[in-house]
N, C-alpha and C positions, 0 to 999 in steps of 0.2 A: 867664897862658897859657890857662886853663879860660875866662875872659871872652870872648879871641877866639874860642877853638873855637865858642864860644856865638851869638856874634856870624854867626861865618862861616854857620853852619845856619841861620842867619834870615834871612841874604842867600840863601842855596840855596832855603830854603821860600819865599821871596819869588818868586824868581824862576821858580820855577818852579810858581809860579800865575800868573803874567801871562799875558793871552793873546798875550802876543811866544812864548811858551818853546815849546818841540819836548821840554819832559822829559817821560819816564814817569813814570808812578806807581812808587813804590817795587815796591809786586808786583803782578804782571798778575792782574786780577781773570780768572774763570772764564768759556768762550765755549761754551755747551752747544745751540748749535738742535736742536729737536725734529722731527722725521722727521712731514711732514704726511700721505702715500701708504704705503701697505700694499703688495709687488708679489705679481704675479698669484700666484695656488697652482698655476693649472689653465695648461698649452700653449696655444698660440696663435701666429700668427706673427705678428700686428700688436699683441701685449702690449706696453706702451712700458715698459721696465727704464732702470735704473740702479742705478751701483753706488757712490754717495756721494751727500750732500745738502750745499744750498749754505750759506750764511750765517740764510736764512730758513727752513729745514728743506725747501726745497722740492727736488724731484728735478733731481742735476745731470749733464747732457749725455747724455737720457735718448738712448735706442738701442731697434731694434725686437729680439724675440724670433729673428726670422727670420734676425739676424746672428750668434746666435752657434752652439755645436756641436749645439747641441740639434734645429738646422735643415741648413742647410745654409748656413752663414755667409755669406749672401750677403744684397743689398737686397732687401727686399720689392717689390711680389708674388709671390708664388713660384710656379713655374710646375706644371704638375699638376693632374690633375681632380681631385682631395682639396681644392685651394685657390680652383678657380675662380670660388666666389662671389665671395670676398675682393677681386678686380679691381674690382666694383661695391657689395660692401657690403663693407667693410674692418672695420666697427664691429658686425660680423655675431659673436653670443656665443653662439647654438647651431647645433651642427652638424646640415648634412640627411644624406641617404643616401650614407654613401661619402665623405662632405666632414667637413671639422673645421672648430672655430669658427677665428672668423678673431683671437676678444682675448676675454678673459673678465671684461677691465674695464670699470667703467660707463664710457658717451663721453655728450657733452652735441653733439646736430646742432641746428647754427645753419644754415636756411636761410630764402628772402627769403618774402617777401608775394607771390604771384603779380601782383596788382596793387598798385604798376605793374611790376615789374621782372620779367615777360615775357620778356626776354632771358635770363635767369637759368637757365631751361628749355632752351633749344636743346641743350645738351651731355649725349649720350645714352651714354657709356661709363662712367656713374653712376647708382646709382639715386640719388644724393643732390645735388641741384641748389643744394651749399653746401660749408658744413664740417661736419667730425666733428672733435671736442677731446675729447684725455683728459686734461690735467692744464696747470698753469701749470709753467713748469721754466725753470732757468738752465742757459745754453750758452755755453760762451766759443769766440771763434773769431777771424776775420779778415774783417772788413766792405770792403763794394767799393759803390758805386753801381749800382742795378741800373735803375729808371726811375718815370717818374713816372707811373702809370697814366691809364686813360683814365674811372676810378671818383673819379682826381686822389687815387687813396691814394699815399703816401710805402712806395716799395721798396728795401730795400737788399737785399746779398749775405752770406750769412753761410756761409764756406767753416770746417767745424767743426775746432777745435784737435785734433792728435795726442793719444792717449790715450795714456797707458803700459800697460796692460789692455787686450786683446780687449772686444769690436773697439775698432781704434786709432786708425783712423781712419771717416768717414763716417758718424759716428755721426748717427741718427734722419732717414738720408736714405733714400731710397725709390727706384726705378729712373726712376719720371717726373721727378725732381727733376733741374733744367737741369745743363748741363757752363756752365764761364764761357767766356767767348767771345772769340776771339783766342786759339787754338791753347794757351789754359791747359784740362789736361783735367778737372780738379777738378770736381767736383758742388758744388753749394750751394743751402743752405736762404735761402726770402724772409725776411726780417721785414719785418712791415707793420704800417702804421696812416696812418690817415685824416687828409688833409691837414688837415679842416676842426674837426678833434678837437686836435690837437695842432700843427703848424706854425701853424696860425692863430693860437696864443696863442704863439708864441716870443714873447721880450721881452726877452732879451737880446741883443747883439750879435754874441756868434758863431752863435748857432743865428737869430738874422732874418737874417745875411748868407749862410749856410746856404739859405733858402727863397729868396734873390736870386738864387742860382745855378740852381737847381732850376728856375724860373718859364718862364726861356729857354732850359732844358734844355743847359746848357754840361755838357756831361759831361767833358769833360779835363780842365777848371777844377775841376768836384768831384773828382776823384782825387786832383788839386791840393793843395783845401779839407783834406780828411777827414786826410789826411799829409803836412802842408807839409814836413816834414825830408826824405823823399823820396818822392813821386809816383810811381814806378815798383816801391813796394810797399805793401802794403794793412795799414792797421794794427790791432792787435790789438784786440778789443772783448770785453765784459763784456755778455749780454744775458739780462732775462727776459722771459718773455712765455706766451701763452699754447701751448702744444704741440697742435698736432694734423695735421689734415689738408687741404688745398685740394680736394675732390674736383670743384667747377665747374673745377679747374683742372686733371685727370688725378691726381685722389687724391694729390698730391705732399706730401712735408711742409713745413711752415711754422710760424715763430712769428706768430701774431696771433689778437687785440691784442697790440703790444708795449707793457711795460707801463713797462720801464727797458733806457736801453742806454747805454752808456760807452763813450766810444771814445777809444782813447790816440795820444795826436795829438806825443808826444815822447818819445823813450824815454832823454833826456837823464835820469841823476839829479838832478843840480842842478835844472832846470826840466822834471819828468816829469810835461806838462800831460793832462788829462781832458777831454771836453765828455760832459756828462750828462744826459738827463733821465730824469724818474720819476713813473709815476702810477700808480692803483688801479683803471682803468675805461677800455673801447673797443668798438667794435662791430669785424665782419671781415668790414668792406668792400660792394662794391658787390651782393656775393649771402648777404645775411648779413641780421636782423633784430633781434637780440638785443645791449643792452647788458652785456660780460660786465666784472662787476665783479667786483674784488679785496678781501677783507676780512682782511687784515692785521693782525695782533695788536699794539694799540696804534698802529694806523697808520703803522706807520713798516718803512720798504722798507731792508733791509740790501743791501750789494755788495761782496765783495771786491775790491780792484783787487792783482793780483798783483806782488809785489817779491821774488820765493825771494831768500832768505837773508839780510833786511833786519836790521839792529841798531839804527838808528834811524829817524825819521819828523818830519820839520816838514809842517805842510800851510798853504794860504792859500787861502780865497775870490778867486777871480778878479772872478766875476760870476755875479750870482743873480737869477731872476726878482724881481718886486716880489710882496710881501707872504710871501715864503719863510723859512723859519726856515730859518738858515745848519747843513749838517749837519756831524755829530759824525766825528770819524775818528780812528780810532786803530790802533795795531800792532796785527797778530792772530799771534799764533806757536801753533808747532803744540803737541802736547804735551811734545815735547823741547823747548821754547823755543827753535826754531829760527824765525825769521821767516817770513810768509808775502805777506804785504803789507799794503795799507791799510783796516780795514774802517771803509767810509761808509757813515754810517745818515742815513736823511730821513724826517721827517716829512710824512707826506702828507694830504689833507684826505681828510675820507669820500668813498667813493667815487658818493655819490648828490652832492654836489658839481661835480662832473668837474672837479679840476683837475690842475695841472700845476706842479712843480717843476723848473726847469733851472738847470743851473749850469756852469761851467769852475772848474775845480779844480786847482792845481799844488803839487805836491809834490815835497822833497826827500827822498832817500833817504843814510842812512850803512850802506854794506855792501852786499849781495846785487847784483841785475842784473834788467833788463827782462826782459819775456816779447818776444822780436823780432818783428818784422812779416814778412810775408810776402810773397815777388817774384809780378808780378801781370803782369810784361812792358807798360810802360807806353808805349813805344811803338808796340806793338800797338793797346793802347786807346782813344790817338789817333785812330788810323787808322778805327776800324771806327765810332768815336760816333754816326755817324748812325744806323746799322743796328740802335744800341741802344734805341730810342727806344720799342719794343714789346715789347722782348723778355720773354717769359713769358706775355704776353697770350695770351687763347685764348677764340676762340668769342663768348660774350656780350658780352665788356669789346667786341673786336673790333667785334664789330656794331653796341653802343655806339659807338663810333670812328666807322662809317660813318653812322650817324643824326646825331651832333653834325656831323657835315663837312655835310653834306647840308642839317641847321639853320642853317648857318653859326653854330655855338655855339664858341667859342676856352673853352682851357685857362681858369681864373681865375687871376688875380697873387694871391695869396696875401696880398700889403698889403691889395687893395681890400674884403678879405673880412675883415679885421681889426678886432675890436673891444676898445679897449687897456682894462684893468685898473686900479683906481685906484693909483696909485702908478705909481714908473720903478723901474728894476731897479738893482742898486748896481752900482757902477763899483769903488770903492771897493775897494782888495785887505785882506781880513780873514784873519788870523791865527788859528790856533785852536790850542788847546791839545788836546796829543796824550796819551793815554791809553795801556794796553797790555792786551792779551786773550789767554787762552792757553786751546785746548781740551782738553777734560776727553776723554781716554783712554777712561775709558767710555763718554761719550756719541757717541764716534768709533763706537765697537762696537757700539751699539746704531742707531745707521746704518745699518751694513753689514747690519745681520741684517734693517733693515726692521720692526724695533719700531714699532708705531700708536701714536704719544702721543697727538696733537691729529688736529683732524677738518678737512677739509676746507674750505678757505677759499676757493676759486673760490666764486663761483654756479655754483648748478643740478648740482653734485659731489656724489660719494658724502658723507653725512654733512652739508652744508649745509643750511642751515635757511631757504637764501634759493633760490628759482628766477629766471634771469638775467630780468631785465625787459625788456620790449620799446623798441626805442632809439624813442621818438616823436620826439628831435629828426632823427634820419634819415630817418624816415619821413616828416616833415615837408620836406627837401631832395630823399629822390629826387622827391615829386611836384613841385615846384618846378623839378627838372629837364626833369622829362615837358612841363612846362606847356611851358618855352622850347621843349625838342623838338617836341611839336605844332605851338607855333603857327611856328617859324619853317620846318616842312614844308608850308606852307601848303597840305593837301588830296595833295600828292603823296607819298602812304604807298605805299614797299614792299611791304604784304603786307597780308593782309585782319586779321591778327593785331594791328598795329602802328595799322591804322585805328580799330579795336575799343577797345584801350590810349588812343587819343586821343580818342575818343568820351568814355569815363568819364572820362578827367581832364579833357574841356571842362566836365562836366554839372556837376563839385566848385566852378566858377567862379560 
């Protein structure tokens, strides 16, 4: 009898190292992230708070100062001569006569090169002709298509998840920040990043047939795409990125760079599939000059995918770029050992690299239930797609618009711009062995309170050792682009401004 028992443990240990098995570890080893942000001491109404941190110690679903009681729990800008700077310097840390600051945290302004990007300047209800960032942060919410810019960056819609905590909702939205369109009244934040940084390296198959849609701008097809189980609601997503402000764009908020976004595309347990990618490095966009890298301890990007009240976890590689390490996922439960969902960690390459990790991910679950998606009124959506084709744009992208029309400059296909990597991507569905994590109670506490452990791992942040570097391969593209603009203007410039901008970029010939 003692032989089989013997016997049997060694089929169990067996088995459950194979990478076929979904078993745990006998006990959940410990999940402690360290709290990488300090929040403010001092008032402010554009302080970016929060009141947990995610996976990577990084601030989660941060919120302005201005929503809660301390203000007047409403979106920023606040209205009042005490706040009026704040309309045009948001990023404003001491106060003048009569006025208070507007945040009493460091911010990093990303704006362009005057030459060429000229346009960059027309929009006069800033004094900042870019962004102001104050932190990298995760937000989970509900993604939509929002458009393809005319800078040809990649837009979606990120309507922020209900809080349980004040404030509950609208969290880190701002009053310039758009309503979604088609009689949904919701606000929502952009995420962005540049086509030519990241769609141009997709290599796998759901995210190249992702940029197929995007190219022709089918916009019903992508609502389609992003929630094929049902189109007429918008699916739950996982995003980090970097937090700040669009001010070329009415000071609105926005994540960009985004750095990783998940989007759950089935909220089947049996097959509760992900498309993901993840990197450490972006620029923000077409008024922007700085590449803002991410330095990551040990290079490797964590994400919860949420499953409340999971007991168990199988997970499988669908499909992974080429040269990717297939990443690690395991249960994460809370400190009651109550589930929480999936945490996937990836290794990423340095971020003076640029590269890029994507994958489809599907996962089963024993126990708990998705986080739902969201009704979006999808045949509303239908209806309006064309109308959607600019929306958010404003002022310089615009003008940009009417110079490329006038060039005759079309959109790029995103293929013809592609330069493939060695290697293909795996097809192949890989199995992984599932692990278990349970966080440490104290280290919850020490969250909450906003304990400094670790310093700063944006560039150019409080405590970094690095200042973000200047993007030369963008700089290198916009004048590429000025050149086609010039010459296909042949002499017939708009504005003695515009004439001037093509003077210099003839003379660089």
């Amino acid at each position: 009898m003692q032989k089989h028992l013997v016997a049997l443990r060694v089929v169990v240990i067996l088995a459950c190292s194979s990478v076929l098995s979904g078993c745990f570890l006998r006990r959940p080893q410990p999940w402690s992230p360290s709290p990488i942000h300090t929040p403010p001491q001092a008032p402010g109404e554009f302080n970016a708070l929060w009141d947990g941190i995610d996976e990577n110690g990084f601030p989660s679903n941060p919120y302005w100062e201005a929503q809660t009681s301390k203000y007047q729990s409403v979106l920023p800008p606040l209205p009042g001569p005490q706040y009026r700077s704040c309309v045009e310097t948001p990023y404003l840390t001491t106060a003048g006569t009569g006025e208070e600051a507007c945040t009493v945290q460091p911010t990093v302004i990303d704006t362009p090169d005057e030459f060429p990007n000229i346009l960059c300047f027309t929009y006069f209800d800033s004094a900042v002709h870019g962004h102001v960032d104050w932190f990298v942060a995760q937000a989970n919410g509900y993604v939509s298509w929002l458009n393809f810019a005319d800078d040809w960056d990649y837009n979606f819609r990120l309507v922020p998840q209900k809080q349980a905590i004040a404030p509950d909702q609208d969290r880190g939205l701002t009053l310039n920040n758009n309503r979604v369109s088609g009689g949904d009244s919701a606000r929502y934040m952009e995420l962005e990043f540049a086509s030519s940084e990241v769609a141009d390296q997709f290599r796998t198959q759901w995210w190249q047939d992702l940029a197929k849609l995007v190219d022709p701008l089918n916009l019903p097809e992508l609502s389609k795409y992003i929630h094929p189980t049902n189109p007429s609601q918008d699916p739950f997503a996982v995003t980090v990125g970097l937090f700040g402000l669009d001010c070329e764009h009415g000071c609105r908020s926005e994540f960009h760079p985004v750095y990783a976004m998940a989007i759950q595309l089935d909220e089947n347990p049996n097959s509760n599939t992900w498309a993901i990618f993840v990197r450490n490095w972006g620029d923000e966009g077409f008024c922007s000059s700085l590449n803002h890298e991410l330095y990551l301890p040990g290079d490797s990007m964590h994400l919860l995918l949420p499953w409340p009240g999971a007991k168990g976890l199988s997970a499988v590689v669908q499909q992974i770029s080429p040269g990717s390490q297939a990443p690690t996922v395991d249960l994460l439960q809370d400190g009651q050992g109550t589930g929480e969902g999936a945490l996937v960690t990836f290794n990423v390459p340095k971020p003076s690299d640029r590269g890029l990790v994507e994958t489809v991910l599907r996962l089963q679950w024993k126990g708990g239930s998705a986080v739902p998606p969201r009704g979006n009124g999808g045949a509303a959506f239908a209806a309006i797609a064309p109308s959607m084709r600019s929306e958010g744009e404003q002022d310089g992208e615009q003008m940009l618009h009417t110079l490329k029309t006038k060039a005759g400059i079309s959109r790029p296909r995103i293929s013809s711009l592609a330069i493939p990597p060695a290697g293909a991507p795996s097809t192949q569905p890989l199995r992984l062995k599932v692990g278990r994590y349970r966080r440490q109670l104290a280290a919850q506490k020490r969250s909450l309170l906003g304990e400094r452990i670790a310093v700063s791992v944006e560039c150019g942040g409080p405590g970094s050792a690095k200042p973000c570097p200047v993007d030369k391969a963008k700089q290198q593209r916009d004048i590429a682009l000025w050149k086609s603009i010039c010459t296909g203007l042949k002499g017939n410039y708009p504005d003695d401004k515009i004439k001037t901008n093509c003077e210099k970029v003839e003379a660089l010939q």
